[in-house]
C-alpha positions, 0 to 999 in steps of 0.5 A: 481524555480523547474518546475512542472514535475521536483518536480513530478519526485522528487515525483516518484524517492523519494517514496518508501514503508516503512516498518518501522514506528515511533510511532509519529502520523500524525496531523489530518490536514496534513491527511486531506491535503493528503486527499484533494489532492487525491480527485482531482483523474480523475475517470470513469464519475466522479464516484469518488468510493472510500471510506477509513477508517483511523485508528487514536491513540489508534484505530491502536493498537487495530487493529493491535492487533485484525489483528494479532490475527485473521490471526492466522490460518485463511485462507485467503480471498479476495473480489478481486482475487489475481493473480493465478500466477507470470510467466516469466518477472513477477516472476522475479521482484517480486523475485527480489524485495523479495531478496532485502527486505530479505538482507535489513533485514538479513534474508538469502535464505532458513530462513523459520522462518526469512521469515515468520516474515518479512511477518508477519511485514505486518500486524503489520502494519509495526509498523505504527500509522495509516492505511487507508483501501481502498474500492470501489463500487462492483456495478462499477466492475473492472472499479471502481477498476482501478479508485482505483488504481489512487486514491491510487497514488495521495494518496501515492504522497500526502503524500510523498510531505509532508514528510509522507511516506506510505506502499500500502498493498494488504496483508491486503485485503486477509483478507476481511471479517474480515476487513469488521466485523471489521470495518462495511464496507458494503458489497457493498463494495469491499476492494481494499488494505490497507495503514499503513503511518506515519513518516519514520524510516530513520535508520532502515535497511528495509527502505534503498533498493529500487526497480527497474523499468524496461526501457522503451523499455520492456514496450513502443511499438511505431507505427509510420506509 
């Protein structure tokens, strides 16, 4: 019998984010099985602040569509500040990522028009049949975020155990005021990320690199007297 840090562990080591979907749509009961485990999610006094809006059959692809023709010159703006900057330790992780996802891809170092369809890829939801868009309370400010965040990983690993494989993505909320027209979100409320999930396409390219994660003496700092 698998004892209970060795299947979290499986969890951990297994998930990773898919850029690459099948079209076949999740039952509406297995969501709702994700959504079960996930609002177990520990908060600050149990203010439990966040709040989705999920995207079913034919309301994706409209989505999807409506997204992509708005992101079409219009800049960006987000109800959260995106980092000013990556530096030192990291801006290599990220590089390190990037390069990966653009070998898996074929898309070679200085390919402008490969690099700007990749990205692009993002907001065609990956080709994904659902996404999930993550709010919080503006009331609650950065705490409420954070207890966002830990909401976000009980959903990804939901999913994951039950062989759903997801794509976090902070692209989607650079485009905060058009997601809160477009789908009603209050402002009152503040988009944290968005979440394209589904089924994964186990023989497309994009989804066999992974990333990796730094040892525990880069980020542990132990005081012991």
């Amino acid at each position: 019998m698998t004892d209970p840090y060795s299947t979290l562990r499986t969890l951990l080591d297994e998930r990773y984010t898919c850029r690459a979907f099948r079209p076949d749509p999740v039952p509406r009961e297995t969501i709702e099985q994700v959504l079960t485990a996930a609002q177990r999610t520990p908060s600050w006094c149990n203010t439990q602040p966040w709040q989705l809006t999920i995207t079913d059959g034919d309301a994706t692809d409209r989505f999807r569509k409506a997204l992509l023709d708005h992101i079409n010159g219009t800049p960006t703006e987000s109800d959260l500040p995106f980092p000013p900057a990556y530096n030192g330790v990291y801006r290599d992780r990220r590089r390190e990522c990037g390069g990966a996802l653009y070998t898996a891809v074929g898309v070679a170092r200085g390919d402008h028009e490969g690099t700007l369809r990749q990205m692009l890829r993002n907001f065609e939801l990956f080709d994904a049949p659902h996404v999930a868009i993550l709010t919080t309370e503006a009331d609650l400010g950065v705490y409420g975020a954070v207890d966002c965040g830990l909401y976000l990983t009980s959903f990804l690993l939901a999913a994951q155990s039950l062989g759903i494989a997801t794509a976090p993505q902070a692209a989607l909320a650079s485009y905060s005021p058009f997601l809160h027209e477009y789908f009603g979100i209050p402002e009152s409320r503040q988009i944290i990320a968005g979440v394209s999930f589904g089924y994964p396409d186990p023989d497309h390219a994009v989804n066999g690199f992974r990333t990796t994660r730094a040892d525990l003496a880069n980020v542990i700092t132990w005081h012991t007297s």
